[in-house]
C-alpha positions as a Python dict, from the first residue, in 0.01 Angstrom:
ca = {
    (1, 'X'): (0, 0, 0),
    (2, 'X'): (173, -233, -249),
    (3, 'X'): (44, -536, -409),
    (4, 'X'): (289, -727, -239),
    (5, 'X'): (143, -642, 83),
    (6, 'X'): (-197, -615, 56),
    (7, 'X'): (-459, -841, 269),
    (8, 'X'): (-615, -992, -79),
    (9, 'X'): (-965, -942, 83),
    (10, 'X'): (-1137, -775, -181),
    (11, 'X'): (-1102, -672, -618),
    (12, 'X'): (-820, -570, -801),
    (13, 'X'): (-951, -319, -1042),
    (14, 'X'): (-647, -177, -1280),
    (15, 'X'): (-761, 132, -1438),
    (16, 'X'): (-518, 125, -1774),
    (17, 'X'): (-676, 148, -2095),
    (18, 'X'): (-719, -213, -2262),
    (19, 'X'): (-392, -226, -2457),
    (20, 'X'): (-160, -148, -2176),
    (21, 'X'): (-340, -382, -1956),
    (22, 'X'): (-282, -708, -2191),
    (23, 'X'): (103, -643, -2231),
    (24, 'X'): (93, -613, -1842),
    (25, 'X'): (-101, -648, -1565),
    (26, 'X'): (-153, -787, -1155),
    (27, 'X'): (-230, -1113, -1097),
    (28, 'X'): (-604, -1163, -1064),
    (29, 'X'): (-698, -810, -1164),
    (30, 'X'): (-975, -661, -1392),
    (31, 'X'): (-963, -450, -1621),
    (32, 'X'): (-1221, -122, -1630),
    (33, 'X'): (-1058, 162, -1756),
    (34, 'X'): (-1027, 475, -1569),
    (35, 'X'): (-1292, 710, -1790),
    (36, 'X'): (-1508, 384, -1796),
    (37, 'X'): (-1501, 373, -1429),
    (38, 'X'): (-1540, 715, -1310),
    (39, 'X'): (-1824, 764, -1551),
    (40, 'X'): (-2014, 425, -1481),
    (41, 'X'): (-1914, 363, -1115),
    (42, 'X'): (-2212, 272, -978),
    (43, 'X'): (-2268, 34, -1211),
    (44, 'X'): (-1950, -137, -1169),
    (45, 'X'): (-1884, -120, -773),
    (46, 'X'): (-2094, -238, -520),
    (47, 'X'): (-2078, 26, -125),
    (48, 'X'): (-2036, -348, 25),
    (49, 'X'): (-1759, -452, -104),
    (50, 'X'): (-1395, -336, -111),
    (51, 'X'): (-1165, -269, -380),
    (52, 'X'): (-825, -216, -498),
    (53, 'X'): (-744, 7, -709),
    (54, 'X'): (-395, -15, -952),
    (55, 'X'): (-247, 190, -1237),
    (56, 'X'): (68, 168, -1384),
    (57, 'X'): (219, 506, -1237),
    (58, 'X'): (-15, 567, -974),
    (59, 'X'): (-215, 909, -1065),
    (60, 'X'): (-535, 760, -1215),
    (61, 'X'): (-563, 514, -905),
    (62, 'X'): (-506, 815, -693),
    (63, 'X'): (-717, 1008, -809),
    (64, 'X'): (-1020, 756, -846),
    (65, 'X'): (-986, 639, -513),
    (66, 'X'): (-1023, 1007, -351),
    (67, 'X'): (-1281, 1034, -567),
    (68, 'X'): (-1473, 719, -458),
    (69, 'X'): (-1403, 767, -117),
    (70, 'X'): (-1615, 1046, -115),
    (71, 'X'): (-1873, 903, -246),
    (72, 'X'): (-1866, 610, 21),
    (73, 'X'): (-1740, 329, -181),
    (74, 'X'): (-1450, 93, -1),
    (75, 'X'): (-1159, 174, -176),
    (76, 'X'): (-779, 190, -148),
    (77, 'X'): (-485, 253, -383),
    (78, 'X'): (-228, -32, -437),
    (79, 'X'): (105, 11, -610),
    (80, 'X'): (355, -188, -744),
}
């Protein structure tokens, strides 16, 4: 799914490190850092709610959505 097409019915969460997410970044995204993430999810995301999850070339977002699938969160990768 791209950003461009996207419902807009839940968080953007973009998983760069803080650097590469000031030069560049969605629209109405926050920033958590992949290793941030994946080590604090359930602090972070809440099993109610959905999220979007973005990364400039797609692995880390990939990755961390399979991941939280598993563990039951609402999740889905977006792309450029």
């Amino acid at each position: 799914m791209t950003y461009r097409n996207f419902p807009h019915d839940g968080t953007i969460i973009d998983l760069e490190d803080v650097v590469t997410y000031n030069m560049e970044h969605l629209p109405n995204s926050q920033n958590i850092p992949y290793d941030k993430l994946m080590f604090n999810y359930k602090e972070y995301l809440n099993k109610n709610q959905k999220y979007y999850l973005y990364c400039t070339k797609g692995r880390k977002s990939k990755k961390a959505t399979e991941i939280l699938k598993y563990y039951g969160y609402n999740v889905e990768q977006i792309t450029k």
